[in-house]
N, C-alpha and C positions, 0 to 999 in steps of 0.2 A: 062625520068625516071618517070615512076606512079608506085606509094606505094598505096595499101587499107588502109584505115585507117578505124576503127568499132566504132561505137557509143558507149557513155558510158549513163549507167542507173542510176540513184539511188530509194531511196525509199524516199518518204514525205510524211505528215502527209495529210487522204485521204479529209480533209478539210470539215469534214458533209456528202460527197458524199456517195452514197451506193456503194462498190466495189466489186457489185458483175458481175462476168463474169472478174476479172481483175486480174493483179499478185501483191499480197499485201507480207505485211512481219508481221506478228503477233509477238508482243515481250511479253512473258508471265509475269506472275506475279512471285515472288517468292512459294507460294502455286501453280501456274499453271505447273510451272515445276513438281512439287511433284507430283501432280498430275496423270498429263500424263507422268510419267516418264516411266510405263509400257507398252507406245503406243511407246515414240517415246527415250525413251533414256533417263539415268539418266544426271545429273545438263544441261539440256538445257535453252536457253537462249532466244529464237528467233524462228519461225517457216516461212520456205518462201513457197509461191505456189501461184496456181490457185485457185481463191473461185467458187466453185460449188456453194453454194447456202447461205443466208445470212439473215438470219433473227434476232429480235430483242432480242432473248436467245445465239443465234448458228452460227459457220462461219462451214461451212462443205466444207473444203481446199482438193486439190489436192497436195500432197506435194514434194515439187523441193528440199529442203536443210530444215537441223535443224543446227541451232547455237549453239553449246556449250557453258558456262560462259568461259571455257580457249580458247576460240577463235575460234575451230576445226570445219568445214563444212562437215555434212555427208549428201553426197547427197543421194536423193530418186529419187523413179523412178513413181511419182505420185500417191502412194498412197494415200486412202483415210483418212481422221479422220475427227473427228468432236471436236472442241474447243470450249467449251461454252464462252461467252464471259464477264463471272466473274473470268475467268482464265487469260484473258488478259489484259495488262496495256498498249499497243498503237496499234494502226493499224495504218501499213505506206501503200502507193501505192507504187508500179516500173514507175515510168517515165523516160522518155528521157533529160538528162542531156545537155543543150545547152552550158554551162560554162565548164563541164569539158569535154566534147568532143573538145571543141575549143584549151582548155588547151594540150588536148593528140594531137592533130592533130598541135599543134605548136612545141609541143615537140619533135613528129618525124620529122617532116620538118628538124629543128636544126640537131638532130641526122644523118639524112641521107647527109646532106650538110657537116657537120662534117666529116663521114665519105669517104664521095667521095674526098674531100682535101685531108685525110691522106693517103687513096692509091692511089690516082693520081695526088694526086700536084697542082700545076696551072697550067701546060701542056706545062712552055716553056723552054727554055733551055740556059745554062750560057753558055759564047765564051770558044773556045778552046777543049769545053767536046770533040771534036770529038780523039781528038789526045790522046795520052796514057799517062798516070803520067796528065790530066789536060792541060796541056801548051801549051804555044802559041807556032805555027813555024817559025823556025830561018831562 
């Protein structure tokens, strides 16, 4: 029995690093939403993408999702914009999550073992099954 199981990502803080060429997550400011509300969408919270270019005013993002403050992800199809960066109060990166891919890929295992007991049983069989009503022969 092989299951894919897909890696999981998150975002951290880019630690000093320049990120550019990389997929980051901008989380705006409360004025940065205000803002760019006209670009990307009224009470935004978050911005995800590709940084095109990154300088020490400006992120000019390729954009994959905006976060809304009530939770909602509308995705983009890379658009461009440019985010000054007194708009924004974190830059995270996208990395590869070694803990919780280890987590999701324990989790399936369980899951499909689970599974395989419930519609197959342990595969052996109690005496008499063969006869009808259960019982032994007289």
């Amino acid at each position: 029995m092989a299951a894919g199981v897909g890696a999981c990502y998150g975002y951290y803080p880019t630690a000093g690093a320049q990120p550019s060429g990389r997929e980051v997550q901008l989380t705006l400011t409360d004025s940065g939403a205000v803002v760019l509300a006209a670009q990307i969408g009224p009470a935004a919270e978050a911005i995800s993408g590709h940084v095109q270019t990154d300088s020490a005013n400006r992120f000019v993002l390729a954009v994959s999702d905006v976060r809304q403050r009530d939770g909602n992800e509308v995705s983009w199809k890379g658009e461009r914009i440019v985010v000054p960066r007194s708009l924004i109060a974190r830059v995270e990166e996208r990395r590869f999550s070694r803990g919780r891919t280890g987590l999701f890929s324990g989790a399936v295992a369980v899951a499909l073992v689970s599974l395989r007991q419930a519609f197959h049983g342990t595969g052996g069989s109690s005496p008499g099954s063969g006869l009808p009503g259960g019982g032994v022969g007289k």
